[in-house]
C-alpha positions in Angstrom: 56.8 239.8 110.1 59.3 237.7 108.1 62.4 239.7 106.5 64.9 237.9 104.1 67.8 239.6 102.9 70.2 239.7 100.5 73.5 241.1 98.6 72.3 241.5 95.4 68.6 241.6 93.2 69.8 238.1 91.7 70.0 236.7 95.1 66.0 237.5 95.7 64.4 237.2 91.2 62.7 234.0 92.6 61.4 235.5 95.7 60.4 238.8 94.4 58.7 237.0 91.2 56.5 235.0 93.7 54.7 237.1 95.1 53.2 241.2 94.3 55.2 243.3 96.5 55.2 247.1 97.1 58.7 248.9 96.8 58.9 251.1 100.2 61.8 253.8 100.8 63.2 253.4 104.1 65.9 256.0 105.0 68.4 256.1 102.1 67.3 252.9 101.1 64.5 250.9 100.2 62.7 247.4 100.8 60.2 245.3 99.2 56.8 244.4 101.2 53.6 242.5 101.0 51.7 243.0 103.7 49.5 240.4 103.0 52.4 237.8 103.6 53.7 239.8 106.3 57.0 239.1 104.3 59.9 242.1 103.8 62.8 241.4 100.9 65.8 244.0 101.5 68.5 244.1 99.4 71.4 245.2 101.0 74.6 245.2 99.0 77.6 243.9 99.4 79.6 244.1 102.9 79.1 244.4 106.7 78.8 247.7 106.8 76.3 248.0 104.0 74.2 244.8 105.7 74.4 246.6 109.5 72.7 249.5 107.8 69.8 248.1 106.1 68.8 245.3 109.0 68.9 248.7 111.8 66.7 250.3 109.5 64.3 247.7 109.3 64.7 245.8 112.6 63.7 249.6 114.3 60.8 250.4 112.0 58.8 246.9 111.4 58.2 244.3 114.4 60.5 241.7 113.0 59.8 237.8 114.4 62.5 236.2 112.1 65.5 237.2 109.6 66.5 235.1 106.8 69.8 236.2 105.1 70.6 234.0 101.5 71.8 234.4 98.5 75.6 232.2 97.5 78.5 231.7 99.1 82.0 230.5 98.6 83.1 226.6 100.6 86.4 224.6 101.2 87.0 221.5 98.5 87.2 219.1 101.6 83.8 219.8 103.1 81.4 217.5 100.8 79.6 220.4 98.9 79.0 220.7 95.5 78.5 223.6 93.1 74.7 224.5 94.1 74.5 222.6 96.9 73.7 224.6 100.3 74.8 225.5 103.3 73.4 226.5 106.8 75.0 228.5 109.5 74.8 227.4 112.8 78.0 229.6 113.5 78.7 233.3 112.3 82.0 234.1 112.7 83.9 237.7 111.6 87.0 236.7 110.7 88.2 239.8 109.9 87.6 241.2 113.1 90.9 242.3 115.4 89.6 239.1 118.1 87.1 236.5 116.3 86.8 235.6 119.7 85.1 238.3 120.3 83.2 238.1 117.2 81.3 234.9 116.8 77.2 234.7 117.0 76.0 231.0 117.5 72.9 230.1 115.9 72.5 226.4 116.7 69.1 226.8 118.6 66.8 228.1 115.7 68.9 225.9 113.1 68.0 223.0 115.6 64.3 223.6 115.3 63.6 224.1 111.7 66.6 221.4 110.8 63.2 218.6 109.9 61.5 221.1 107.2 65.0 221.4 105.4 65.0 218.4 105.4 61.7 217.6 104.2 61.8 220.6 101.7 65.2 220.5 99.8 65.2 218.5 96.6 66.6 215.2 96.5 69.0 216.2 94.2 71.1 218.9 96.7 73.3 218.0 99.4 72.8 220.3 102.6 75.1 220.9 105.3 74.7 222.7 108.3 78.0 224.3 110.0 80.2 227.3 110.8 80.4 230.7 108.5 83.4 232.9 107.9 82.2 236.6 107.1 84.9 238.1 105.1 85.7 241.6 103.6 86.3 239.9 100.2 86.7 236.4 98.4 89.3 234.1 99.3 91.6 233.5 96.3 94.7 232.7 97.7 95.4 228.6 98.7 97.8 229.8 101.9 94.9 231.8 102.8 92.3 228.6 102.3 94.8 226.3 103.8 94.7 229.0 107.2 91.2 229.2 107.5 90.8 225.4 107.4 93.5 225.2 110.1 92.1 227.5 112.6 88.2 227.0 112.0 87.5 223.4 110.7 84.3 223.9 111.8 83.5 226.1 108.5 81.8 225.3 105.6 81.0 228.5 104.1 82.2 231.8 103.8 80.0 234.9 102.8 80.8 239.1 103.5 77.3 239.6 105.4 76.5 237.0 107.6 78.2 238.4 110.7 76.4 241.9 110.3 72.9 240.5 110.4 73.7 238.0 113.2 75.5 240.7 115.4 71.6 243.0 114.7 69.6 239.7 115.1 71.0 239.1 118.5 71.3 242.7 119.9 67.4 243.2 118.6 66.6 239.6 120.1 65.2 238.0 116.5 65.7 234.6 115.5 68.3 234.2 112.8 68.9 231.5 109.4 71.5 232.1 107.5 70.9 230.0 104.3 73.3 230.0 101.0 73.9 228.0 97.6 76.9 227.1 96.8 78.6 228.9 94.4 82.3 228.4 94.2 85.5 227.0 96.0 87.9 228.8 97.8 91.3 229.3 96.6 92.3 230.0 93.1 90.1 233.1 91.7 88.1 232.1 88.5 84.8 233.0 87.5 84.2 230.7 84.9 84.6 228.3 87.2 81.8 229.5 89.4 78.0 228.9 89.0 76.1 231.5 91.4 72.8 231.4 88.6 72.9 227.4 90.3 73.4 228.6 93.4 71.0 231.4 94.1 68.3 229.1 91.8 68.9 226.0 94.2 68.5 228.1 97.6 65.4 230.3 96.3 63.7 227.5 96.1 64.5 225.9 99.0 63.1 229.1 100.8 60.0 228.9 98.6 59.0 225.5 99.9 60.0 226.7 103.3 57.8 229.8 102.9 54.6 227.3 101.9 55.0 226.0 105.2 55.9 229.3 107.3 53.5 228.4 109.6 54.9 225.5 110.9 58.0 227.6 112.1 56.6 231.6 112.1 53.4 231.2 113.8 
């Protein structure tokens, strides 16, 4: 089975509009499945913690083969992404983590071998760029803060406050991992009008909806 996740509902109205799914308790919380498709949506909420929770639930109760996590995502104003364009982790990184040494999930391999639909599949429109993730515990709004990051990962082009949750479960359950997002805003100053996640979430949905036509090409 395929599983995407998500934050929020926003992050998956394109997904869940596409095809009939059946909502599902699951614990405390509940998920979104079509059998037919072999597909699961789960909505996590915000936060490591929240993310942890719902991808045990699911990875010990349905025979996962791939995770998807999407929805939008903050970048640096140096790194050649617009508003709406996407990003693709071949990095995870906690940041907030006491050693981030300790705390980093590569993701090159799987990245590597679906890099050619991306390619084929993203509108001609969108910029993509594929690099390293910070999860955070909140939204980087301060420029000493931006200008720290860039220093000691300038292999980053996106940071997100999930990411390193479902990577840490991908790897320990042994399931392949993509971590796809939409651009949605710079880092630094802290304005909303400024951001455009409705571009963002819009762009990357259907990116993964042209993926999904081919599934399988890279699912089996």
């Amino acid at each position: 089975m395929l599983c995407i996740f998500a934050a929020v509902k926003e992050e998956l109205s394109l997904l869940l509009s596409a095809f009939s799914f059946k909502q599902v308790s699951l614990g405390k919380r509940s998920i979104f499945l079509n059998k037919k498709q072999n597909l699961i949506i789960a909505k996590t909420e915000a936060g490591i913690i929240n993310a942890t929770h719902v991808a045990t639930l699911i990875f010990e109760n349905y025979p996962i083969r791939v995770a998807i996590l999407t929805g939008c995502g903050g970048t640096f104003s140096d790194k050649g992404l617009r508003l709406g364009d996407i990003a693709i982790a071949n990095e995870e990184i906690w940041v907030d983590a006491n050693d981030y040494l300790l705390h980093r999930f590569p993701l090159f391999s799987f990245v590597e071998s679906i890099n050619y639909l991306i390619s084929e599949c993203i509108e001609e429109s969108l910029i993509y760029k594929i690099g390293g993730f910070l999860t955070m515990s909140s939204t980087t709004n301060d420029e000493k803060k931006v200008f720290l990051l860039r220093k000691q990962f300038p292999q980053a082009i996106c940071e997100n406050m999930e990411g390193a949750a479902i990577a840490q479960m991908c790897q320990l359950y042994h399931i392949p991992f993509l971590e796809i997002r939409g651009i949605s805003n710079f880092l630094g100053k802290f304005d909303k009008k400024d951001w455009n996640i409705e571009l963002a979430t819009t762009n990357v949905q259907r990116l993964l909806l042209k993926l999904l036509e081919k599934k399988k090409e890279w699912l089996g």
